[in-house]
C-alpha positions as CSV (number, residue, x, y, z in Angstrom):
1,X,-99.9,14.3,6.1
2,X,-97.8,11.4,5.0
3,X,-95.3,14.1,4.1
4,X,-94.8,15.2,7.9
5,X,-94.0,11.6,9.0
6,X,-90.8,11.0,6.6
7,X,-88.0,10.2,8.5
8,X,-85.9,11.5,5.6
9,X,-87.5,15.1,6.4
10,X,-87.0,17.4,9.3
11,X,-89.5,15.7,11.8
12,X,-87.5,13.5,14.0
13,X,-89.1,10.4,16.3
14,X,-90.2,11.9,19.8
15,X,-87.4,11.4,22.8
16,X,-89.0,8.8,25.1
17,X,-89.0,8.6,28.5
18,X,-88.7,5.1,30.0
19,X,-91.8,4.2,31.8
20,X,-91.3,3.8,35.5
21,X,-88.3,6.0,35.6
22,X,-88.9,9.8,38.3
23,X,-89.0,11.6,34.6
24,X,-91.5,9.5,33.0
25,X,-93.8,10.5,36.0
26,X,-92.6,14.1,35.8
27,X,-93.6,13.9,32.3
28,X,-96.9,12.4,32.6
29,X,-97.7,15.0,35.1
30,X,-96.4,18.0,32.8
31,X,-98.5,16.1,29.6
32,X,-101.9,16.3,31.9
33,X,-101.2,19.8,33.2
34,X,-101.1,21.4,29.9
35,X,-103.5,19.7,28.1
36,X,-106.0,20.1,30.6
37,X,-106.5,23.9,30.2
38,X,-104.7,24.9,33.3
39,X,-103.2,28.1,33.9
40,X,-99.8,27.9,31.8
41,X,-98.0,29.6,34.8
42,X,-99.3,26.9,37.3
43,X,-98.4,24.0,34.5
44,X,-95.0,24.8,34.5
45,X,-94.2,25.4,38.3
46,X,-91.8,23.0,39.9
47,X,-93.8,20.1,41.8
48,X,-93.0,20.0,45.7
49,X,-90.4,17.5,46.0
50,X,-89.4,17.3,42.7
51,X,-85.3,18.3,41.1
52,X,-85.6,21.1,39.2
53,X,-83.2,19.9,36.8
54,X,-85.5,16.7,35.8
55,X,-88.3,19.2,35.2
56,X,-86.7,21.4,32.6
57,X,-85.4,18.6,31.0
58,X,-88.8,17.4,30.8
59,X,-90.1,20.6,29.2
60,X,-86.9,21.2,27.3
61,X,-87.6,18.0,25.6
62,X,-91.3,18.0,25.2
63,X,-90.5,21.6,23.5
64,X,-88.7,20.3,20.9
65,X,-90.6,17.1,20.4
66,X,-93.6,20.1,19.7
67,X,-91.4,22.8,17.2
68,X,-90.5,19.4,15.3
69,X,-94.6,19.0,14.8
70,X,-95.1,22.4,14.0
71,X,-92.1,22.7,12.0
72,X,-93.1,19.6,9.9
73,X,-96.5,20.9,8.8
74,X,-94.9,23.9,7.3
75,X,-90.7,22.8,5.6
76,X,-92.4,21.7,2.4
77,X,-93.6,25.3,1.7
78,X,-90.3,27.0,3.0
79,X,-87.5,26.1,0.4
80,X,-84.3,27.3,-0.5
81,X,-86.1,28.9,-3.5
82,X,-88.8,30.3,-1.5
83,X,-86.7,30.9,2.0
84,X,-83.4,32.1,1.1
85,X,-83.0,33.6,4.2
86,X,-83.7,32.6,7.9
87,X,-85.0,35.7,9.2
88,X,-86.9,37.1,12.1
89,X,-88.8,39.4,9.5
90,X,-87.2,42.7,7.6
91,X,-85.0,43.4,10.4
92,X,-83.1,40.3,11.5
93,X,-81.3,37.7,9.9
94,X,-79.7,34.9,11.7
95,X,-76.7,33.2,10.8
96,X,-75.3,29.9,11.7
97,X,-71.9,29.0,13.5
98,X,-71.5,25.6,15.0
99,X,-67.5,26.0,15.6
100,X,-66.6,23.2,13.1
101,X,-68.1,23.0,9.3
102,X,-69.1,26.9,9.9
103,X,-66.7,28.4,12.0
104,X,-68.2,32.3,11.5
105,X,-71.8,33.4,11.3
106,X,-72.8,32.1,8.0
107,X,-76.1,33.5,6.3
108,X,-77.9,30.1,5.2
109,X,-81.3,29.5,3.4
110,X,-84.0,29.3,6.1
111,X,-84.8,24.9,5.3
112,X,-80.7,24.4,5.9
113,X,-80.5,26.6,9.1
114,X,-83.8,24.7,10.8
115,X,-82.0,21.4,9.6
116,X,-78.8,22.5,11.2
117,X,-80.9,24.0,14.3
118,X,-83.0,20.6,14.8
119,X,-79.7,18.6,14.6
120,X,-77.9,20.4,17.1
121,X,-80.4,20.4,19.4
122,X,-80.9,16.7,18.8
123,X,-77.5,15.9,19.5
124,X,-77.9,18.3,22.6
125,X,-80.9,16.6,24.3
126,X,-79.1,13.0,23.6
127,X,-75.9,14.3,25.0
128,X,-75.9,12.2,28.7
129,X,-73.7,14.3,29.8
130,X,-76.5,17.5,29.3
131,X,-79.7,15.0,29.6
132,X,-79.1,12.2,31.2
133,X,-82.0,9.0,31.0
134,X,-80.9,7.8,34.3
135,X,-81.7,9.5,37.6
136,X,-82.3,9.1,41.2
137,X,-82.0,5.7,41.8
138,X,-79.6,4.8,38.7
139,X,-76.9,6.8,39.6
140,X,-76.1,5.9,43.2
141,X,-76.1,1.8,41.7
C-alpha cells in the first residue's frame, strides 16, 4: 500500500476544493450522492439553481482524482516489460500525440502513455483558463 502513495509514482495528490467556495458545496453534495447508494443517473443530474459548468468540473475532477486510485493499485504490475503496448485489447492500440515532444501518433509502452495521459490531464484541470478555482462571487470583485 505504501507503494500507491509515492509521489514519485503515477498517483498524484487529490485537486482540492477550497472550503466555503459554490464548488466546495457542489462537491460535498456530489461526494454524498454517490456514496450513498443513489441511483447514478439521479447523482449526477444538475442541482436546481446550480451552473452547469461548476458541476462538470466537479465530476471531471473527482473523476480523475478516482482513475489516479485505481490506476495506482495496479502501475507496479503493468511495465514496459510486461505492457509494451497501451491497448484496448487485440483490436486497438492507442498512440500518443501531444503536438510538441510527439508531434504524430506515437505507439508507446502502456506505464509511459498513462504517465503522459495523467500529466496532460493534470495540467488540463490546473489550467484556470479550463478550471478555474474562483467563481461566482470572485470574479465580479
Amino acid at each position: 500500500l505504501k507503494q500507491v502513495f509515492n509521489k514519485d509514482k503515477t498517483f498524484r495528490p487529490k485537486r482540492k476544493f477550497e472550503p466555503g467556495t459554490q464548488r466546495f458545496e457542489l462537491h460535498k453534495r456530489a461526494q454524498a450522492s454517490l456514496n450513498s447508494g443513489v441511483d447514478l443517473k439521479a447523482a449526477v443530474q444538475l442541482p436546481s439553481g446550480e451552473d452547469q459548468n461548476d458541476w462538470v468540473a466537479v465530476h471531471v475532477v473527482d473523476f480523475f482524482n478516482r482513475i489516479n486510485l485505481i490506476y495506482g493499485t495496479i502501475c507496479e504490475f503493468c511495465t514496459e516489460r510486461t505492457c509494451p503496448v497501451m491497448s484496448g485489447g487485440p483490436k486497438y492500440e492507442y498512440r500518443w500525440q501531444d503536438d510538441t515532444k510527439y508531434k504524430k501518433p506515437t505507439a508507446l509502452p502502456a506505464p509511459q502513455y498513462m504517465n503522459l495521459l495523467m500529466d496532460w490531464i493534470e495540467v488540463q484541470i490546473n489550467n484556470e483558463d479550463i478550471f478555474p478555482t474562483c467563481v461566482g462571487k470572485c470574479q465580479e470583485e
